[in-house]
C-alpha positions in Angstrom: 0.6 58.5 0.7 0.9 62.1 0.2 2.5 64.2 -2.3 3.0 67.6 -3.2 2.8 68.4 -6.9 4.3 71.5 -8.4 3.2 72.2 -12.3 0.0 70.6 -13.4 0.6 70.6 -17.4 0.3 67.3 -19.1 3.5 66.0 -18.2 2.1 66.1 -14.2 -1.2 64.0 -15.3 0.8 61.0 -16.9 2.9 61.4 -13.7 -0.5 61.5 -11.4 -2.3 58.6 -13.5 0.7 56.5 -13.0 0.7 57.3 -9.0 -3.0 56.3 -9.4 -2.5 53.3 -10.5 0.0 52.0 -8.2 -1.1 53.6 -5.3 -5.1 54.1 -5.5 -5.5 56.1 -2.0 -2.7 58.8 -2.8 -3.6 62.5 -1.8 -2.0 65.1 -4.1 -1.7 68.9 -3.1 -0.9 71.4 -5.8 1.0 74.4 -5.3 -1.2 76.7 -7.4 -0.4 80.5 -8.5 -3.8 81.1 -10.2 -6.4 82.0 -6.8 -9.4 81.2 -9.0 -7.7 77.5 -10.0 -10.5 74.7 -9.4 -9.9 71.1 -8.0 -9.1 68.4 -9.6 -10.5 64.9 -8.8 -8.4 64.4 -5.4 -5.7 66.4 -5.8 -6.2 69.7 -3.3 -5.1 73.2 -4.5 -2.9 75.4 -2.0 -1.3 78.8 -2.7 1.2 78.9 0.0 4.0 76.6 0.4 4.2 76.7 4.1 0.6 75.3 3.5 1.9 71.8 2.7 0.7 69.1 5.2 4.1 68.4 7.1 3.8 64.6 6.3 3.9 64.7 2.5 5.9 61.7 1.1 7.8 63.4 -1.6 7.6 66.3 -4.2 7.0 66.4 -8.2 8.4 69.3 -9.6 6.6 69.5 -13.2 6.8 72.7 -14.2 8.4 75.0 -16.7 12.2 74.1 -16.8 12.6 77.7 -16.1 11.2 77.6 -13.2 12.4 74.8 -11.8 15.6 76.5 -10.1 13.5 78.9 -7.7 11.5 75.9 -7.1 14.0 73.9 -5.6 14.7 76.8 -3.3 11.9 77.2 -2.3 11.0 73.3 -1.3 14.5 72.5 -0.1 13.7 73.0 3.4 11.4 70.2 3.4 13.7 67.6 3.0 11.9 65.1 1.8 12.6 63.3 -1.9 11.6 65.1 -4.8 10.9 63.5 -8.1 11.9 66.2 -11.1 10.5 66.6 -14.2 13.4 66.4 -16.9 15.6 68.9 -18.0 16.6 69.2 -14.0 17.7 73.0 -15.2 18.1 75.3 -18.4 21.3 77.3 -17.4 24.3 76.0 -16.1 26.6 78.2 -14.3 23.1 79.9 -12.2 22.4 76.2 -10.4 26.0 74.7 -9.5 25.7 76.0 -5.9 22.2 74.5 -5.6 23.3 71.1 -7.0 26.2 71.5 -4.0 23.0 72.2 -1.6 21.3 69.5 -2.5 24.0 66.6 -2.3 25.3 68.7 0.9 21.9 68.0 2.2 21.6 64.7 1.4 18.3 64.9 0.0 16.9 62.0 -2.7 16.9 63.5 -6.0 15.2 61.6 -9.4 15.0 63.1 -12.3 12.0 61.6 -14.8 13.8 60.6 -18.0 11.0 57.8 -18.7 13.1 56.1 -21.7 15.1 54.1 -19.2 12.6 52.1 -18.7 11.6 51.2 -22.1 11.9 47.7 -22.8 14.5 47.8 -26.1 16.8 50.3 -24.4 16.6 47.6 -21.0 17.6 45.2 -23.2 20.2 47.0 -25.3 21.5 47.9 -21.7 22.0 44.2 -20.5 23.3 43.2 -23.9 26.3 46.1 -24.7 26.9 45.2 -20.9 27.7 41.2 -21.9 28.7 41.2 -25.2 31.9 41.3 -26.5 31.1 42.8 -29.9 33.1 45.8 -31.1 31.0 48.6 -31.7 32.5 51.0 -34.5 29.3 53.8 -35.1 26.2 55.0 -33.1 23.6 56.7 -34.6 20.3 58.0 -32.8 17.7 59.7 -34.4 14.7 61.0 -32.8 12.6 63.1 -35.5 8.6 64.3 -34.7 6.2 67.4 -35.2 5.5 69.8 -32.3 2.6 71.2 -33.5 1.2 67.2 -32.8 2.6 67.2 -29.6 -0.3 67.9 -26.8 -3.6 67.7 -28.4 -6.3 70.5 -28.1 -3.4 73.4 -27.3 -1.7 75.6 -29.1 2.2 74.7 -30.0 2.8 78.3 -30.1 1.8 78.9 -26.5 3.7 75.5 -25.3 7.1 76.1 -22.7 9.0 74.1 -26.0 8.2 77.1 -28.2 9.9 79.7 -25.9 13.5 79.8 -25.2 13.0 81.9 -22.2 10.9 79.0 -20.7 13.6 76.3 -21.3 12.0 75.2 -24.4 14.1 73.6 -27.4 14.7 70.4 -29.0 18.3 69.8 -26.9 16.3 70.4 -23.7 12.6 68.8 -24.5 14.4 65.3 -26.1 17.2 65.4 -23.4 15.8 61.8 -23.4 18.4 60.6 -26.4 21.4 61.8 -24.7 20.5 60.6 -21.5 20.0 56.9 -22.5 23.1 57.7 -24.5 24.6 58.3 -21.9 23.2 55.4 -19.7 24.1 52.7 -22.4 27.8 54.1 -22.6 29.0 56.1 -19.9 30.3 59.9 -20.2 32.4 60.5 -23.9 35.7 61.6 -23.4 34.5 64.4 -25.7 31.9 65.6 -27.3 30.5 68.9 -30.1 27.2 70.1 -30.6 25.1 72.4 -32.9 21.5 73.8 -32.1 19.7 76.1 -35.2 16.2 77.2 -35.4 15.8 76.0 -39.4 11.8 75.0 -40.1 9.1 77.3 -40.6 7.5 76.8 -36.5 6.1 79.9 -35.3 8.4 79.4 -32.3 11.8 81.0 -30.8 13.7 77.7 -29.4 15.9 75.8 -31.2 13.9 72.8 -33.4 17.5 71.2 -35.1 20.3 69.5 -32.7 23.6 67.5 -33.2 25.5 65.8 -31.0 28.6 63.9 -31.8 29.9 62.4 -28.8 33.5 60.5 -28.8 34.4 57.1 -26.9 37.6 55.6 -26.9 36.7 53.2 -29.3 33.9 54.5 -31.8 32.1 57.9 -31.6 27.6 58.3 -31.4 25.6 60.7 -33.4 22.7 61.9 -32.7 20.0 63.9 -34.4 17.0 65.7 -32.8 14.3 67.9 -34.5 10.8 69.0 -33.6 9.8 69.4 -37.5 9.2 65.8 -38.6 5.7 65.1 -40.0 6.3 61.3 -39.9 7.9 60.4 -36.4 10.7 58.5 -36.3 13.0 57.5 -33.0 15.7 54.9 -33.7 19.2 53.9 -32.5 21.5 52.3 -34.8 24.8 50.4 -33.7 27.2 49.5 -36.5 29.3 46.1 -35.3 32.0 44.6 -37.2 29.7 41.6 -38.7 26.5 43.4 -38.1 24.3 46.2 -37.8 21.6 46.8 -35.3 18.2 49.1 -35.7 16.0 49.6 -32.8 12.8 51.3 -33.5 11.5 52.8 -30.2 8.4 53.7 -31.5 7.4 49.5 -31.6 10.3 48.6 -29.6 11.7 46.5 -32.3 15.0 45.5 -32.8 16.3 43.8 -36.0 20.1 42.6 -37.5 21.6 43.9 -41.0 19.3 40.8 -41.9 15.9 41.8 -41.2 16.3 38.7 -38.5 14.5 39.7 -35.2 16.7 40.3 -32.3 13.8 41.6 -29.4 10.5 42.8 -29.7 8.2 43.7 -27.0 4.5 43.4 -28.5 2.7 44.1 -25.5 4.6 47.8 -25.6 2.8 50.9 -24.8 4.9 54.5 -23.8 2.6 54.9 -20.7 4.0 51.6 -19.2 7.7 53.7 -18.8 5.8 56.4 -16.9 4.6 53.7 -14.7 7.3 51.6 -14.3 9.1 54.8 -13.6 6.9 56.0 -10.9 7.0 52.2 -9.7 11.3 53.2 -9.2 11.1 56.1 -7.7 8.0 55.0 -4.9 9.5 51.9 -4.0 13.2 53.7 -3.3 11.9 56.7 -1.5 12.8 55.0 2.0 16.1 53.2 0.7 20.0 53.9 1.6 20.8 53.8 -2.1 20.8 57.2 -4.0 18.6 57.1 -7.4 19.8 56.6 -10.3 19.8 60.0 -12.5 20.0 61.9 -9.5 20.7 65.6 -9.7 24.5 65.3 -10.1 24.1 62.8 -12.7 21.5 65.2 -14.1 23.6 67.9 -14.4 26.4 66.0 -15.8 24.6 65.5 -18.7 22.7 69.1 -19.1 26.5 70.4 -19.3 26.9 68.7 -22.6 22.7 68.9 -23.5 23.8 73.2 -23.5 27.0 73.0 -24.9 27.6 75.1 -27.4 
């Protein structure tokens, strides 16, 4: 198998060791703007798009959401699936025609929001699917520290600390709206605030709100990149019960303290894998993915509301 790789940041090597793992003999060719870059392992450098072997399997795109627009523009032509590190975009209004391009062209779209896969939200999924509780409150909250974020780098440096770069809370943990969104469908409305309120050295927003209304109870959600302690949890208020899923253990208890699912085996790299397992095993089907660029983008218009 062979895939071309643009962006080689962190994100790209959780994406590449999950490849690796699954499928051992995979060639990678990075798109590389730096002439001096070195190799890495078996992934080949090229400078020169048209320098892509013409049999490449599909594409990553993992680089600055800022970037990621002219990317697409320039890769489009090579029809093949492309596999897109989330946010799919930072602006809106710049990338509707490109979204039209893209469905117009028919070409497979996934973009990585790795929390899908996680085995609490999987089974929050099947069970708000069966039950016939009556849900009256959400509440997410998804609290850490930048600065922790990617070890051995500076925070200040990082694409999240710069607006210009597509960085901000609402953009970087798109991941709670998205599942959000999964678990429930699109609100009927929804309101947002995004401030810039700790004491980070950075320019993007690190404070987000969302309050998003369904027909029969409304979800909140909180996001900050200023939490010392991290904390990621989803809440649902019933009429007899309550609850709390902690995604950091994948736990989920009742108002009780009674254990409802726990996955004890859980480790955060098995959603990268199990992700990259999706997306490699759908490449050659009819069926669109699932958080495909129109879906994507659905859910960016309300990620940038303001």
């Amino acid at each position: 198998m062979k895939v071309l790789i643009i962006g080689l940041g962190s994100i790209a090597q959780k994406h590449i060791a999950s490849i690796l793992k699954l499928v051992p003999d995979t060639l990678f060719y990075a798109l590389r703007s730096n002439i001096n870059s070195t190799n890495k392992g078996n992934i080949e450098n090229i400078y020169d798009i048209k320098d892509a072997p013409k049999d490449i399997d599909y594409i990553i795109i993992s680089n600055p959401t800022s970037l990621h627009a002219s990317t697409l523009n320039k890769i489009i032509y090579l029809n093949k699936p492309i596999f897109i590190e989330k946010p799919i975009f930072d602006k809106i209004e710049e990338n509707v025609d490109l979204v039209s391009l893209i469905q117009k062209n028919n070409i497979k779209t996934y973009i990585a929001c790795n929390l899908r896969f996680h085995p609490s939200i999987k089974f929050l999924k099947n069970f708000i699917e069966k039950t016939s509780k009556k849900i009256n409150e959400v509440n997410v909250y998804c609290g850490s520290y930048l600065p922790s974020w990617r070890s051995g780098t500076n925070y200040t440096e990082s694409y999240s600390a710069k607006k210009n770069m597509g960085g901000g809370v609402h953009l970087d943990l798109i991941h709670e709206l998205d599942y959000v969104i999964w678990l429930f469908g699109l609100p009927m409305n929804y309101s947002s605030k995004k401030r810039k309120v700790s004491q980070l050295q950075i320019d993007s927003y690190d404070y987000c709100t969302y309050n998003l209304e369904y027909n029969l109870f409304d979800v909140s959600i909180i996001l900050n990149y200023y939490r010392i302690e991290p904390k990621r949890e989803i809440e649902i208020i019933f009429d007899d019960n309550i609850y709390t899923c902690d995604l950091l253990s994948s736990k989920i208890t009742n108002s009780k303290n009674e254990l409802i699912f726990i996955d004890k085996d859980f480790h955060i790299n098995d959603t990268y894998l199990n992700q990259a397992d999706y997306f490699i095993k759908n490449i050659n089907t009819i069926h669109p993915y699932m958080n495909n660029t129109e879906e994507s983008f659905n859910i960016l218009k309300i990620a940038l509301y303001e």
